[in-house]
C-alpha positions in Angstrom: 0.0 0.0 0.0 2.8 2.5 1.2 4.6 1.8 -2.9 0.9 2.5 -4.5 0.7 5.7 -2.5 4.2 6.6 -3.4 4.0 6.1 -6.9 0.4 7.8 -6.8 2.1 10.8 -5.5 5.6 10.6 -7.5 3.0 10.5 -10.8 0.7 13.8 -9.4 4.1 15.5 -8.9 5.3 15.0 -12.3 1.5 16.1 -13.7 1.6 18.8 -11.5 5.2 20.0 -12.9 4.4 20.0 -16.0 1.1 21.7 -16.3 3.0 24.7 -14.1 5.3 25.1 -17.4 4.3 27.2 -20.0 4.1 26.0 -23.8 5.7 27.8 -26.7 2.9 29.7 -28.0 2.7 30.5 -24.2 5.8 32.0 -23.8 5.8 33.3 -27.7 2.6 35.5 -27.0 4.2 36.6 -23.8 6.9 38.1 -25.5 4.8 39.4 -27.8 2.3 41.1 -25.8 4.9 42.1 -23.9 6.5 44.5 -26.7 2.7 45.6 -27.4 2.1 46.9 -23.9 5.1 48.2 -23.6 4.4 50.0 -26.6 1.4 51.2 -25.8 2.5 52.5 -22.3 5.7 53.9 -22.7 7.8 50.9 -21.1 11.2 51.5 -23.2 12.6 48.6 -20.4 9.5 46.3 -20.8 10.0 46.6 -24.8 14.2 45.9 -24.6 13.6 42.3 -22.3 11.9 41.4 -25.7 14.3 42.0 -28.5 17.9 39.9 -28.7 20.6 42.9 -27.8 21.7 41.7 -31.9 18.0 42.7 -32.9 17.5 44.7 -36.3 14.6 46.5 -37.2 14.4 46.9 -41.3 11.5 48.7 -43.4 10.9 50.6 -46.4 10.4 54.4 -45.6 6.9 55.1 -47.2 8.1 58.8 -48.1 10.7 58.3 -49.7 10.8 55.0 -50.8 14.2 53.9 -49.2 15.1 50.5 -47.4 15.9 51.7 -43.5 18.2 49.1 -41.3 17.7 49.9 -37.9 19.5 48.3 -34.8 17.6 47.7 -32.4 18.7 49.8 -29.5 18.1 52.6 -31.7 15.3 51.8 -32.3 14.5 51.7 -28.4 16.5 54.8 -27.8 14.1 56.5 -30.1 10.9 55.2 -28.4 12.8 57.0 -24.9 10.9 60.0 -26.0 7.7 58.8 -25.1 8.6 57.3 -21.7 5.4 57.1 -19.9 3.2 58.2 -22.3 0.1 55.9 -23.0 -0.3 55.7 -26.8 -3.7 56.0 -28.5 -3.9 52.6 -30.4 -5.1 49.3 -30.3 -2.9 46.3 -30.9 -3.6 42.6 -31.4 -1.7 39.7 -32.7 -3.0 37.9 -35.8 -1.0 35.1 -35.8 2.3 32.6 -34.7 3.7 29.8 -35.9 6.1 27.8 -34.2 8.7 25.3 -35.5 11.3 24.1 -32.7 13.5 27.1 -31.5 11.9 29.3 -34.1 8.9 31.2 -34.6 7.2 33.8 -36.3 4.2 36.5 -35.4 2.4 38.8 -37.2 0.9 42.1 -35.1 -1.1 45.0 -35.6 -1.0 48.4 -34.3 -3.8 50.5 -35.2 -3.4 54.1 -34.7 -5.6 57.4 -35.6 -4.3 57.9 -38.6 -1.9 55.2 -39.5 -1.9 51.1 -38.8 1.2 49.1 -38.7 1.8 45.6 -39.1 4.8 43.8 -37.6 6.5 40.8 -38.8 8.7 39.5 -35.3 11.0 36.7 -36.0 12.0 35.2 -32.6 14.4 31.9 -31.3 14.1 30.2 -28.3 17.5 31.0 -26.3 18.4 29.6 -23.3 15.2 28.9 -23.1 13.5 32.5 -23.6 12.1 33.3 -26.6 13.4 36.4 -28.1 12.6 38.9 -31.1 16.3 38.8 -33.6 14.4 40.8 -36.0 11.8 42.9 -37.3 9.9 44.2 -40.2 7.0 46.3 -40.9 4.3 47.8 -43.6 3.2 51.2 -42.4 -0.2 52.0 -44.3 -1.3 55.9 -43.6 -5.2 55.9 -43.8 -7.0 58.7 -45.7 
């Protein structure tokens, strides 16, 4: 009786273990959201736990028609400006697709007068998951 309740409570242990760890699209959609609030109110520090310190942020300028590669912390150093500031958009992610230590997500930021969609390509690293680059399509509205 004493081995049935010990491998009764060795097997509720395990179970227990593993539905406290979060899954992929989990984690993924934490990072994510993570960059979108942070975004949204003004949380440079919250926004630079997402992006690998290697992170580049490229785009075609809609003025003038040029390609733009931007690292990363400049990217963040820019966004200093509006530290604490609550922006006036709404933001959702349309989707993620994971494949291993890679994944994808596609996000939109819709602002007054402009929306924004972001392609984030993130690894898994050391077991975080972490944005190593981004695009985006900027779409002023009439």
């Amino acid at each position: 009786m004493q081995k049935l309740m010990l491998t009764f409570f060795c097997i509720l242990m395990q179970l227990s273990v593993a539905l406290a760890q979060k899954s992929d699209i989990e984690l993924v959609t934490e990072t994510v959201q993570n960059y979108l609030d942070g975004g949204t109110y003004g949380d440079t520090a919250k926004m630079a736990k997402v992006f690998h310190p290697s992170a580049t942020m490229k785009f075609v300028d809609v003025k003038t028609g040029e390609f733009r590669d931007v690292p990363i912390a400049k990217y963040l150093e820019g966004g200093k400006a509006n530290a604490g500031k609550k922006s006036d958009r709404n933001t959702r992610i349309l989707t993620i697709d994971i494949t291993g230590t890679a994944a994808q997500a596609k996000i939109e930021l819709d602002y007054p007068t402009t929306k924004l969609t972001d392609y984030f390509n993130l690894l898994k690293i050391n077991g975080e998951w972490k944005v190593v680059s981004k695009i985006f399509a900027r779409e002023d509205k009439k």
